[in-house]
ChimeraX commands (.cxc) that place a marker at each C-alpha (Angstrom):
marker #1 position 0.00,0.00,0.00 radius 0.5
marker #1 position 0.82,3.43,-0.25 radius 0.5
marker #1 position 0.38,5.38,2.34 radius 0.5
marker #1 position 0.24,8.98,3.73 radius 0.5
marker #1 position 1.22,9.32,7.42 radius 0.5
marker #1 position 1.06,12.79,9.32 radius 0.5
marker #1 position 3.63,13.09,12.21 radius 0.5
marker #1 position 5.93,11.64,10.48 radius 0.5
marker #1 position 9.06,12.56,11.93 radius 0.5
marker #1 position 7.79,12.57,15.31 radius 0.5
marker #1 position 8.86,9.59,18.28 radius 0.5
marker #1 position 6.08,7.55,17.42 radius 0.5
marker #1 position 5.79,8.61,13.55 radius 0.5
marker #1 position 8.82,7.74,12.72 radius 0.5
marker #1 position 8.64,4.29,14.39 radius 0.5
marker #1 position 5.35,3.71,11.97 radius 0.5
marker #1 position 7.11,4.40,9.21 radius 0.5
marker #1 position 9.95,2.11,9.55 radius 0.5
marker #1 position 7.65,-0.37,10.63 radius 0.5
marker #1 position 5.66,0.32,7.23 radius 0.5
marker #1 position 8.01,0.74,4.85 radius 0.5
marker #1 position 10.07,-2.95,5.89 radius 0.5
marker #1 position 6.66,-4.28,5.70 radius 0.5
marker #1 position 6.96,-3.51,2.23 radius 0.5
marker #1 position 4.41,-0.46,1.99 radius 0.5
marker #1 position 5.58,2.82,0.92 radius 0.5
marker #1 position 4.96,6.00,3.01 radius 0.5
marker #1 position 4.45,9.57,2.05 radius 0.5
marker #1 position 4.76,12.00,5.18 radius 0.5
marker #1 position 4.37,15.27,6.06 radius 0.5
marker #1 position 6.63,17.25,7.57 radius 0.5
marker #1 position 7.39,20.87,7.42 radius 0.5
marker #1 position 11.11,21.41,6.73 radius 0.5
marker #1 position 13.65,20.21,4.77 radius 0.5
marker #1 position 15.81,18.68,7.99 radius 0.5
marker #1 position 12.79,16.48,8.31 radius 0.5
marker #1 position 12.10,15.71,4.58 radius 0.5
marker #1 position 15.98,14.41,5.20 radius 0.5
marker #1 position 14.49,12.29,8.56 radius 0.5
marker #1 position 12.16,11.05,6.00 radius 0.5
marker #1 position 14.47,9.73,3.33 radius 0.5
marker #1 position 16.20,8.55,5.31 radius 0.5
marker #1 position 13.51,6.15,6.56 radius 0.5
marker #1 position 12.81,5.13,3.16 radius 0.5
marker #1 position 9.64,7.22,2.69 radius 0.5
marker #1 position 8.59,10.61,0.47 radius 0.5
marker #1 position 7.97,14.06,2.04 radius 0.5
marker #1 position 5.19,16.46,1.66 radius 0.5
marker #1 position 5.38,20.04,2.85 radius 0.5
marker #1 position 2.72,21.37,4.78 radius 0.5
marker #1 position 1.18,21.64,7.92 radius 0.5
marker #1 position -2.45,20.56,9.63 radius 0.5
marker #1 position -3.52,23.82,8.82 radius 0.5
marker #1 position -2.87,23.18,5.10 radius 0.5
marker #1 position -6.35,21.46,4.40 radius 0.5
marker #1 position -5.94,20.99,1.02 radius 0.5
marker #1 position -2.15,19.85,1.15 radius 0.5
marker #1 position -3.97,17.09,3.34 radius 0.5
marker #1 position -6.98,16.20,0.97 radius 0.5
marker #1 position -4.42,15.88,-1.94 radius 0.5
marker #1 position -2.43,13.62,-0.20 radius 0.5
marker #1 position -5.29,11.60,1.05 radius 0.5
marker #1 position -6.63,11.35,-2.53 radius 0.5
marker #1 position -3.76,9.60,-3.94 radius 0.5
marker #1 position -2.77,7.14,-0.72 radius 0.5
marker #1 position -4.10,3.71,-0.58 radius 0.5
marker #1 position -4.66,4.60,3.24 radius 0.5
marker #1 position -3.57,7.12,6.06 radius 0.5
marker #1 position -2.39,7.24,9.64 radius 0.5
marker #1 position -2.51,10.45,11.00 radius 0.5
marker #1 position -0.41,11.51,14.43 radius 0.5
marker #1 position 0.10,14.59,13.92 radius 0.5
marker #1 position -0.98,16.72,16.96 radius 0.5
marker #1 position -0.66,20.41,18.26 radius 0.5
marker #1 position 0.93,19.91,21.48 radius 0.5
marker #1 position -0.21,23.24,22.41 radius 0.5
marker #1 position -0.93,23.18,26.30 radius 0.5
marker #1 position -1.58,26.67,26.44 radius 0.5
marker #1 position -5.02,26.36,23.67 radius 0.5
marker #1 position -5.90,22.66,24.07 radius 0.5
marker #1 position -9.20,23.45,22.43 radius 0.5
marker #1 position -7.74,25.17,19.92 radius 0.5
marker #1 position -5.55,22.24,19.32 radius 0.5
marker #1 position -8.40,19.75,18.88 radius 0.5
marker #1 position -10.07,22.13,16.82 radius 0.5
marker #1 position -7.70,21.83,14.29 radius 0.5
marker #1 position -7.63,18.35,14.58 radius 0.5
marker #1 position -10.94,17.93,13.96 radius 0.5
marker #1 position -10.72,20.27,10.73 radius 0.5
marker #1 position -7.52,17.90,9.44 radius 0.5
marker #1 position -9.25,14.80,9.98 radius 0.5
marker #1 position -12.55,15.96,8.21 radius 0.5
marker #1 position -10.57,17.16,5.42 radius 0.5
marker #1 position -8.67,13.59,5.29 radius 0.5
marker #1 position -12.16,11.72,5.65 radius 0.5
marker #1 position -13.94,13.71,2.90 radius 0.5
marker #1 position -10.45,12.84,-0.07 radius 0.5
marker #1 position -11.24,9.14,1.24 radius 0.5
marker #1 position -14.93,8.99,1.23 radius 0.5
marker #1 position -16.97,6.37,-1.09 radius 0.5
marker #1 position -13.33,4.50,-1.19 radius 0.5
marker #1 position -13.00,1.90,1.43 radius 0.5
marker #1 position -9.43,2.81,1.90 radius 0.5
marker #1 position -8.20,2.87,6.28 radius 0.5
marker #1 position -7.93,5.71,8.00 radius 0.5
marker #1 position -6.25,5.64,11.28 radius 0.5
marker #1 position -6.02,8.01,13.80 radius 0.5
marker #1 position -5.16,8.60,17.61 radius 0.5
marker #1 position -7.37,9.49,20.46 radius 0.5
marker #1 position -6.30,12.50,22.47 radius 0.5
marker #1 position -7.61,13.69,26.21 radius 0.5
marker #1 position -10.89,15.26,25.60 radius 0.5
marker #1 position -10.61,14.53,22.04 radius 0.5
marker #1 position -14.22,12.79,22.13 radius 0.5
marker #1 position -15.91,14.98,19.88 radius 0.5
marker #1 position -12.80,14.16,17.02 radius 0.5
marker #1 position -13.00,10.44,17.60 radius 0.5
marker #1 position -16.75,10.38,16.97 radius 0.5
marker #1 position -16.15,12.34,13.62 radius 0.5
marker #1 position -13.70,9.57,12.75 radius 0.5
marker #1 position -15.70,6.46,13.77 radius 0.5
marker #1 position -18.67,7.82,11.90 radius 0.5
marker #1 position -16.68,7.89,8.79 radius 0.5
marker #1 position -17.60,4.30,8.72 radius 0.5
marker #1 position -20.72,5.07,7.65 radius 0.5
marker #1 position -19.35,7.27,4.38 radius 0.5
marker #1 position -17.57,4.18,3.14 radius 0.5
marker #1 position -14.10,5.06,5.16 radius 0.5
marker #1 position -12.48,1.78,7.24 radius 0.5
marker #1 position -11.76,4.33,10.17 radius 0.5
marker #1 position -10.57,3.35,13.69 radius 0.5
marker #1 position -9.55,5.33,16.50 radius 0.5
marker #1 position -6.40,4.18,18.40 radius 0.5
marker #1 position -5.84,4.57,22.04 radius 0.5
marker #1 position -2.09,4.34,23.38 radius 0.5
marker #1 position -1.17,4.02,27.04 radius 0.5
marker #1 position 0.03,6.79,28.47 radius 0.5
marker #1 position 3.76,6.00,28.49 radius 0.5
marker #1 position 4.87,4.75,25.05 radius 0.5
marker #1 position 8.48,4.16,26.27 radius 0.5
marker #1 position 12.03,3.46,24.67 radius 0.5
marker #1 position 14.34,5.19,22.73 radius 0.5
marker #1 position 13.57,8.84,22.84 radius 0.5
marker #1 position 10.73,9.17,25.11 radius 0.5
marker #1 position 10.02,12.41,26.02 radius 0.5
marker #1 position 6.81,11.96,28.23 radius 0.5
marker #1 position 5.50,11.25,31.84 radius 0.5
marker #1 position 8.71,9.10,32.74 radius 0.5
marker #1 position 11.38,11.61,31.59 radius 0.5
marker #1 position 9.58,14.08,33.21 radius 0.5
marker #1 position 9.68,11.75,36.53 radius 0.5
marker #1 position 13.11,10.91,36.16 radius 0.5
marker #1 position 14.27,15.21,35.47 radius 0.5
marker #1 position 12.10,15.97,38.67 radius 0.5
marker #1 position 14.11,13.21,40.98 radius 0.5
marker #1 position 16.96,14.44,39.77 radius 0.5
marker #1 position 16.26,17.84,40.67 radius 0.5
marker #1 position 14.38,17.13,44.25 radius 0.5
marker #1 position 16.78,14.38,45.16 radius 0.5
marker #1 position 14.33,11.59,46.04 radius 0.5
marker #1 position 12.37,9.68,43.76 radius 0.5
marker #1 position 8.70,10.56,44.92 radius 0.5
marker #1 position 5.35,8.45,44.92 radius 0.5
marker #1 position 1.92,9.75,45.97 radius 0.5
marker #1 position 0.35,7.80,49.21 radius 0.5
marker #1 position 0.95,4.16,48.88 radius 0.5
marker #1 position 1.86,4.08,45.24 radius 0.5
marker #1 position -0.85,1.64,44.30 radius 0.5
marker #1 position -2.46,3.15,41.59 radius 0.5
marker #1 position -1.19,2.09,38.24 radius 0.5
marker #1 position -0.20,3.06,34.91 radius 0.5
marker #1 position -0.53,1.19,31.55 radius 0.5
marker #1 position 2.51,1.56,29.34 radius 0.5
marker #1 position 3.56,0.71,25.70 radius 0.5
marker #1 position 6.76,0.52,23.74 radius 0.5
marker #1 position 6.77,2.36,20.68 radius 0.5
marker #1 position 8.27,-0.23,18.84 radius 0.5
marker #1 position 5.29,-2.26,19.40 radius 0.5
marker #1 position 2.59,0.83,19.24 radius 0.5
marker #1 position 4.49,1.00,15.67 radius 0.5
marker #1 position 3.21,-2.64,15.06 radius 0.5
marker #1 position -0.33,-1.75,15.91 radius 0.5
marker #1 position -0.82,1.06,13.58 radius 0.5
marker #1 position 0.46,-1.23,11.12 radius 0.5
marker #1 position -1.70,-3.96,11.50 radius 0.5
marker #1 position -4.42,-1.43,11.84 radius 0.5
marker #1 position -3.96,-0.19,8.57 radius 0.5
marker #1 position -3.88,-3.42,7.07 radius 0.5
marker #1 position -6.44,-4.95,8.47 radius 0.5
marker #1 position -9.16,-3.12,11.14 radius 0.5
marker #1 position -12.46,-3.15,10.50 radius 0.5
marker #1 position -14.46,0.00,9.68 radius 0.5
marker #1 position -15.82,1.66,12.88 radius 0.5
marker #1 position -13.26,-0.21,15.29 radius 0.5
marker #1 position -11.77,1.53,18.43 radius 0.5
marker #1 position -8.43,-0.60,19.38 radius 0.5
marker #1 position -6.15,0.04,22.53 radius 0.5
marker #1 position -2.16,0.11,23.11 radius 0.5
marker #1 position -1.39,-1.48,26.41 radius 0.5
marker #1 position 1.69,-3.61,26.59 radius 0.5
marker #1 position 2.38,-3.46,30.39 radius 0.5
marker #1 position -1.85,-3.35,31.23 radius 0.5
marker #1 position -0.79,-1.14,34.81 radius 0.5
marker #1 position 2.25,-0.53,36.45 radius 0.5
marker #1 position 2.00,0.31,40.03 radius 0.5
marker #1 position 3.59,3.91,40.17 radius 0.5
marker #1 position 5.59,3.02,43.29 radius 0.5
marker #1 position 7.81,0.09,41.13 radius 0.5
marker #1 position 8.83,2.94,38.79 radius 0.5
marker #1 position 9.52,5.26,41.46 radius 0.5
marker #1 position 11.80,2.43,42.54 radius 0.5
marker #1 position 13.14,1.77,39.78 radius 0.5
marker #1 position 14.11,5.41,39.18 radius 0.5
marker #1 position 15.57,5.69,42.71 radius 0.5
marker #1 position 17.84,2.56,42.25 radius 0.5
marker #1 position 19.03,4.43,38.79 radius 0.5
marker #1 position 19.89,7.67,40.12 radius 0.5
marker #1 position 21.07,6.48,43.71 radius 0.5
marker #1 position 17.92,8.84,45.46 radius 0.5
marker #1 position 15.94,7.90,48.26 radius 0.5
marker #1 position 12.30,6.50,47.16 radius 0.5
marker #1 position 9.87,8.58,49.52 radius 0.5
marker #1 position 5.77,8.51,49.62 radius 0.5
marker #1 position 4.37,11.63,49.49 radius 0.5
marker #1 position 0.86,12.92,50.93 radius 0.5
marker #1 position -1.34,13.81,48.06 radius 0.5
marker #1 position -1.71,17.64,49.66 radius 0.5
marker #1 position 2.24,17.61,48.66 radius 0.5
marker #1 position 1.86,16.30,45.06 radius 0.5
marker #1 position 1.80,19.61,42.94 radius 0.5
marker #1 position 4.58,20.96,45.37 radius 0.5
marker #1 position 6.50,17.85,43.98 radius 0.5
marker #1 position 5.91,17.06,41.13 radius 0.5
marker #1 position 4.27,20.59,39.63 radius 0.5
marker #1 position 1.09,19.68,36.49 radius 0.5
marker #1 position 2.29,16.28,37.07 radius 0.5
marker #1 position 1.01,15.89,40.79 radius 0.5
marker #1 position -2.81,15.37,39.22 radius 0.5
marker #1 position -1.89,12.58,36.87 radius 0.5
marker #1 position 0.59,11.17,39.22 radius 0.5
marker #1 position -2.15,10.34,41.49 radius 0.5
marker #1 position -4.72,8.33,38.52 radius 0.5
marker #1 position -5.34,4.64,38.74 radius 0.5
marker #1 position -5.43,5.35,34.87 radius 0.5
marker #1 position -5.73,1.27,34.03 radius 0.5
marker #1 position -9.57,1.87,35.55 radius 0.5
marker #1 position -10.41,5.04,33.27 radius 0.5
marker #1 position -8.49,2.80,30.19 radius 0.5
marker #1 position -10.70,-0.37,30.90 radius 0.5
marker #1 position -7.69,-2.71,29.75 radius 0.5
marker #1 position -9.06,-5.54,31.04 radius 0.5
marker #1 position -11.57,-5.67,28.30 radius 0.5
marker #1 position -10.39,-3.81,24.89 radius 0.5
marker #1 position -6.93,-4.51,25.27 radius 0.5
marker #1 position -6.92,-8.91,24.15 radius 0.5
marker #1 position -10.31,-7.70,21.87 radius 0.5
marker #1 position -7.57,-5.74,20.27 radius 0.5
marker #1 position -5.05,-8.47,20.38 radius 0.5
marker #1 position -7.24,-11.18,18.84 radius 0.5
marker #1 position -9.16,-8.55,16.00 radius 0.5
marker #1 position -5.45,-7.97,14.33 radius 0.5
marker #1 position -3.44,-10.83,15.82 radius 0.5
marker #1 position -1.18,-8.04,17.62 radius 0.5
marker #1 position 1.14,-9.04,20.19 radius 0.5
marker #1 position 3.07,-7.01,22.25 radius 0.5
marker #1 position 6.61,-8.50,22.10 radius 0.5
marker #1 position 9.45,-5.51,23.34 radius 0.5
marker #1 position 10.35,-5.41,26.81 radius 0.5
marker #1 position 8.06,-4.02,29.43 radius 0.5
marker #1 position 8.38,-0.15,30.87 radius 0.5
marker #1 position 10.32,-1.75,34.05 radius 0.5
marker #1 position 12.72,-3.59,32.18 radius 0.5
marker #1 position 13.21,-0.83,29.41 radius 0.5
marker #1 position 13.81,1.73,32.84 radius 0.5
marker #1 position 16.53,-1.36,33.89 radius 0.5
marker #1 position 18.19,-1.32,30.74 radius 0.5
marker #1 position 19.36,2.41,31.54 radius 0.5
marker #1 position 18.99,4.52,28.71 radius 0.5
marker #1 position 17.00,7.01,30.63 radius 0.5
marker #1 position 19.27,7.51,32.49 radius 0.5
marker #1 position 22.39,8.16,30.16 radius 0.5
marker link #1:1,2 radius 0.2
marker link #1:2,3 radius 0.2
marker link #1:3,4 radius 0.2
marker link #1:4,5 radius 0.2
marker link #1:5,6 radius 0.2
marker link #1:6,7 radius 0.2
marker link #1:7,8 radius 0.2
marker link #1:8,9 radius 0.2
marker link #1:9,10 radius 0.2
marker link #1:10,11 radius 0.2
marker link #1:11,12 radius 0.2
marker link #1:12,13 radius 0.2
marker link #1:13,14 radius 0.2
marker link #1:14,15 radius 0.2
marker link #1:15,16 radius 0.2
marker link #1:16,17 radius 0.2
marker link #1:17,18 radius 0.2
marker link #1:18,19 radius 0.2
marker link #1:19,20 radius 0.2
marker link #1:20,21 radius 0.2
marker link #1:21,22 radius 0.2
marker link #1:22,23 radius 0.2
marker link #1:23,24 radius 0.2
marker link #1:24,25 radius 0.2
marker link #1:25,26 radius 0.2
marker link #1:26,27 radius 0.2
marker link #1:27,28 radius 0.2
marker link #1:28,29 radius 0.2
marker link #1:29,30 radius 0.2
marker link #1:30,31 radius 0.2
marker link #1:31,32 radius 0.2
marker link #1:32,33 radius 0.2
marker link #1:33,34 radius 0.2
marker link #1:34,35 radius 0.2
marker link #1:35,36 radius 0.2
marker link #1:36,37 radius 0.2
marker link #1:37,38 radius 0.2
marker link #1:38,39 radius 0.2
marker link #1:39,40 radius 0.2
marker link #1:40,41 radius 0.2
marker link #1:41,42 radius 0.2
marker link #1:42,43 radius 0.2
marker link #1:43,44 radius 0.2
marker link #1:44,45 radius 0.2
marker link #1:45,46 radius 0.2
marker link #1:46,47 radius 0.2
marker link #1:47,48 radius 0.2
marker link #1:48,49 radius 0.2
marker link #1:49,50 radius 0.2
marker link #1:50,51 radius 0.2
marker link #1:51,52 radius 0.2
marker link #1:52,53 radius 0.2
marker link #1:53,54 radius 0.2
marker link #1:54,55 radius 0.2
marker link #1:55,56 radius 0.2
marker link #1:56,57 radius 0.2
marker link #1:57,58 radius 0.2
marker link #1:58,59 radius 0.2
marker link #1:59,60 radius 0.2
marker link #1:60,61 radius 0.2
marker link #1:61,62 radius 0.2
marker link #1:62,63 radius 0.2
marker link #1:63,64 radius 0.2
marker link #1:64,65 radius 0.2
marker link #1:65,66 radius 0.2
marker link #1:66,67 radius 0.2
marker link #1:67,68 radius 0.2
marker link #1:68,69 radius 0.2
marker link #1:69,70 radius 0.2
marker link #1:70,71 radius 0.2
marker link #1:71,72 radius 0.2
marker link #1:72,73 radius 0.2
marker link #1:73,74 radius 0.2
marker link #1:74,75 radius 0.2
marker link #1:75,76 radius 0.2
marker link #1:76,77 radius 0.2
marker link #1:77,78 radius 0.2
marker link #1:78,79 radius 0.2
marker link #1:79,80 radius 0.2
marker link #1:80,81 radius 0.2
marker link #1:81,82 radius 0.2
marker link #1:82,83 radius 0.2
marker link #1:83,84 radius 0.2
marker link #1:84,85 radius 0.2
marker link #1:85,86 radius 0.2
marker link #1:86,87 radius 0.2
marker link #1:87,88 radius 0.2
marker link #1:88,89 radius 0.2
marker link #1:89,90 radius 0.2
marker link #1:90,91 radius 0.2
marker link #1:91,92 radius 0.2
marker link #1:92,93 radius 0.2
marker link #1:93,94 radius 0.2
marker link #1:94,95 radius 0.2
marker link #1:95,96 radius 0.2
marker link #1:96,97 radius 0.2
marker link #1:97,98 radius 0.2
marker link #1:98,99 radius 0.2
marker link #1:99,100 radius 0.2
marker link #1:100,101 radius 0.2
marker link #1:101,102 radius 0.2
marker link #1:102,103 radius 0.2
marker link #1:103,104 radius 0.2
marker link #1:104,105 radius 0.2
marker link #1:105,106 radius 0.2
marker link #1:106,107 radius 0.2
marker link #1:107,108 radius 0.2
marker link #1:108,109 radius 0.2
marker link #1:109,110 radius 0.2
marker link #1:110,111 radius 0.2
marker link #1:111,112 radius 0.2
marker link #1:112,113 radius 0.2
marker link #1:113,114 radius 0.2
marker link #1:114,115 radius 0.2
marker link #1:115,116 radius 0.2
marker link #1:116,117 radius 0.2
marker link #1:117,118 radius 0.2
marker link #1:118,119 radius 0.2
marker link #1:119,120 radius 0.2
marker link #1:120,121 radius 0.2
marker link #1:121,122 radius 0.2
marker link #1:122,123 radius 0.2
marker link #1:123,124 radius 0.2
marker link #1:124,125 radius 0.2
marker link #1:125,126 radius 0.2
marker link #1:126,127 radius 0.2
marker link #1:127,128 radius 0.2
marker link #1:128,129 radius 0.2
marker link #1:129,130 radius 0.2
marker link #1:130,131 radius 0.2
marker link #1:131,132 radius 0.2
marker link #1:132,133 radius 0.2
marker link #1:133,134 radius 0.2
marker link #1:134,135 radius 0.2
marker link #1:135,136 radius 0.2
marker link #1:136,137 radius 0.2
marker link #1:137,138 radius 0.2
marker link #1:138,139 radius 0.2
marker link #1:139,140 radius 0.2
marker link #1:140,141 radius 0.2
marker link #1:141,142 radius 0.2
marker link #1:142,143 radius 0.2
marker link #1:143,144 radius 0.2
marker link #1:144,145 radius 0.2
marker link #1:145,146 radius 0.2
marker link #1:146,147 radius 0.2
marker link #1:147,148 radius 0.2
marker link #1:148,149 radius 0.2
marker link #1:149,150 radius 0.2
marker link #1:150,151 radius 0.2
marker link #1:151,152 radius 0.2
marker link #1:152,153 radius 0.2
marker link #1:153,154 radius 0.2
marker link #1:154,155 radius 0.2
marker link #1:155,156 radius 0.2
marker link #1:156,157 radius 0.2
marker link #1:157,158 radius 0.2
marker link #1:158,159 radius 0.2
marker link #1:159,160 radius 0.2
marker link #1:160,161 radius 0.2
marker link #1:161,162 radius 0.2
marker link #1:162,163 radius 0.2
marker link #1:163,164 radius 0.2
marker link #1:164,165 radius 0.2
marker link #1:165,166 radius 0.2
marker link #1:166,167 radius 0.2
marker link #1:167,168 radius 0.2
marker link #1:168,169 radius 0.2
marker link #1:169,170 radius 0.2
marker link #1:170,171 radius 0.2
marker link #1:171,172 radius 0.2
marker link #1:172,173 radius 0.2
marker link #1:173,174 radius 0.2
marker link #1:174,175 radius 0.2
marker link #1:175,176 radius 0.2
marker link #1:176,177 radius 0.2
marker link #1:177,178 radius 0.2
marker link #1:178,179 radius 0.2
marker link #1:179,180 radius 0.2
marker link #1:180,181 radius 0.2
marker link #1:181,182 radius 0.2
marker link #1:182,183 radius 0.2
marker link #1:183,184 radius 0.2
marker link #1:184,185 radius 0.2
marker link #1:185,186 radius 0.2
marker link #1:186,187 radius 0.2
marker link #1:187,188 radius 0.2
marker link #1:188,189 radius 0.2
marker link #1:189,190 radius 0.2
marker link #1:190,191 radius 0.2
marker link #1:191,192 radius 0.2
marker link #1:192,193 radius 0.2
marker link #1:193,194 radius 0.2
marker link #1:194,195 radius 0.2
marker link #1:195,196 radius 0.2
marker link #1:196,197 radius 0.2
marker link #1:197,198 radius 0.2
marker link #1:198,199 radius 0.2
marker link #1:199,200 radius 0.2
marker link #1:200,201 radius 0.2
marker link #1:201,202 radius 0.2
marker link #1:202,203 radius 0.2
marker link #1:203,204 radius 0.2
marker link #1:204,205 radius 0.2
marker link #1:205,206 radius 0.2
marker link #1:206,207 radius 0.2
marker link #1:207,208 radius 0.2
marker link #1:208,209 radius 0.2
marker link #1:209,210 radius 0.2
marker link #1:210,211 radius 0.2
marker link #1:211,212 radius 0.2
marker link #1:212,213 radius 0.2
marker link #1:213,214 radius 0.2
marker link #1:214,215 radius 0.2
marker link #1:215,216 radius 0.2
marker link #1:216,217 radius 0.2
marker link #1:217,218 radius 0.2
marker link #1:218,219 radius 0.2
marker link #1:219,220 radius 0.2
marker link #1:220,221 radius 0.2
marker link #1:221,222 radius 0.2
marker link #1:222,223 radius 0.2
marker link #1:223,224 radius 0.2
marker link #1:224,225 radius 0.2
marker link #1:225,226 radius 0.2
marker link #1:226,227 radius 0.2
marker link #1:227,228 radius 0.2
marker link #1:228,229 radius 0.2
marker link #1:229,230 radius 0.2
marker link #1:230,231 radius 0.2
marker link #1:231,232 radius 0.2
marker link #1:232,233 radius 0.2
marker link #1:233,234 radius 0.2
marker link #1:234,235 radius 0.2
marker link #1:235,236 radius 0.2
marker link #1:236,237 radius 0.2
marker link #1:237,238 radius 0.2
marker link #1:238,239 radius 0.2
marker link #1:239,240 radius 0.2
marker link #1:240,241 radius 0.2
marker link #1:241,242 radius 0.2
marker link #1:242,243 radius 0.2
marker link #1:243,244 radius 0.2
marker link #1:244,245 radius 0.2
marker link #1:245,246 radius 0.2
marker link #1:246,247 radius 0.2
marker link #1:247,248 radius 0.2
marker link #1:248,249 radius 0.2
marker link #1:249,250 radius 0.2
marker link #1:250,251 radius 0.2
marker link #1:251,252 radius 0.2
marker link #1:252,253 radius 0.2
marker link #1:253,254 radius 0.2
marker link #1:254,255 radius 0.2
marker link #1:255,256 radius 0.2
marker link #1:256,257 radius 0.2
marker link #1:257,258 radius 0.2
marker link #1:258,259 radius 0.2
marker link #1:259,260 radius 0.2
marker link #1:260,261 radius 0.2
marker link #1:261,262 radius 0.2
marker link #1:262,263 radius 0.2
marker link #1:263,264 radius 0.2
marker link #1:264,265 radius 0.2
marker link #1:265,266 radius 0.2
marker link #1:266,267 radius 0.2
marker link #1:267,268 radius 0.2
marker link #1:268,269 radius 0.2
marker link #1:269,270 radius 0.2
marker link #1:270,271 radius 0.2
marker link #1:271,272 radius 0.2
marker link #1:272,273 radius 0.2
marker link #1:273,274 radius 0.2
marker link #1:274,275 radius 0.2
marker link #1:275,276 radius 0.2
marker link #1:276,277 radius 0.2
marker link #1:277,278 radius 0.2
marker link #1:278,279 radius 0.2
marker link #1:279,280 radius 0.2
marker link #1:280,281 radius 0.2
view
């Protein structure tokens, strides 16, 4: 297939596009420089220029793809709204080049981002094989630059590796090696309408990787009271304190997932990728 992939260049783009192109598929992606049209060749794929505010750069591209993932997000913290409302705009621009064709259409849910996965979902109906991807909050390895990092630069700079009461509440985790493989086998193969969810490690008790990070860095592990959180840990301190496995309901979508595209998680776990010690270098 040939296939047009926003986000391209980003930690998890990039891992989808090696994944696709030594799958044999051939990947157009857009990026917005030529440093990353470089990233891009050298990954074996095409570049595009453009942006998600470029809405026909994005229909064009749709029109001649055989299917498209699209991870390309605004990261913008400051306008989250604004952020999803451009998302929503790209992916109805996307969805109307593909409509009437059958081709797949794969996207990723966001916080909050309910309104864009309906629009996607209901693409189904328009003769688009949409599905909505949900990752685990930590897609780990190589390059991370998420909730972990941010754990690991904060015990650094406190000098104890913190958890919040007893530690109990857990987080689901995926490597992006293996997220890669998912988007993959989504493209290939998901059904129209089909919501699918990354988990590798289904929930990680928070106090293991505060251990883990402690043992790393040579820092006391120390429970803190949840009044002390945002002290701690600053924006953090709220999502440091989720049982997030409960509001990701892993114990249901994530082997419905496995057994609708014969996906198996096969890289090492967040604990053992923390143990290897390239966070830490």
């Amino acid at each position: 297939m040939h296939v047009f992939v926003t986000g391209a260049t980003g930690y998890i783009g990039s891992a989808v596009v090696r994944e696709l192109t030594g799958a044999g598929h051939s990947v157009t992606g857009l990026c917005r420089s030529e440093k990353k049209a470089a990233t891009l060749q050298s990954l074996g794929a095409k570049a595009v220029y453009g942006t998600l505010e470029d809405l026909d750069t994005l229909r064009a591209a749709a029109e001649t793809a055989d299917g498209v993932i699209h991870l390309a997000f605004t990261n913008d913290f400051s306008d989250f709204e604004g952020a999803l409302a451009l998302d929503l705009r790209a992916v109805e621009a996307i969805g109307a080049a593909l409509e009437g064709s059958g081709k797949p259409f794969i996207t990723t849910a966001h916080a909050n981002g309910h309104t864009v996965d309906q629009a996607v979902l209901a693409m189904a109906d328009r003769g688009v094989r949409s599905s909505v991807v949900t990752l685990a909050p930590s897609v780990h390895g190589e390059g991370d630059g998420g909730f972990v990092p941010m754990m690991i630069d904060i015990a650094r700079a406190k000098g104890c590796s913190a958890y919040i009461g007893e530690g109990t509440n857990r987080w689901p985790a995926i490597h992006r090696l293996d997220a890669a493989v998912l988007y993959r086998r989504a493209l290939e193969s998901a059904p129209a309408g089909s919501r699918l969810l990354g988990t590798g490690d289904e929930g990680i008790q928070l106090r293991e990787i505060a251990a883990v990070i402690g043992r790393q860095l040579n820092v006391p592990v120390v429970s803190i009271t949840p009044e002390e959180a945002e002290a701690h840990f600053g924006f953090l301190g709220a999502i440091a304190q989720y049982d997030i496995t409960s509001l990701y309901n892993t114990a249901q979508a994530s082997p419905a997932t496995r057994e609708l595209l014969g996906w198996k998680p096969v890289q090492p776990g967040l604990i053992a990728d923390l143990e290897s010690g390239h966070y830490f270098a």
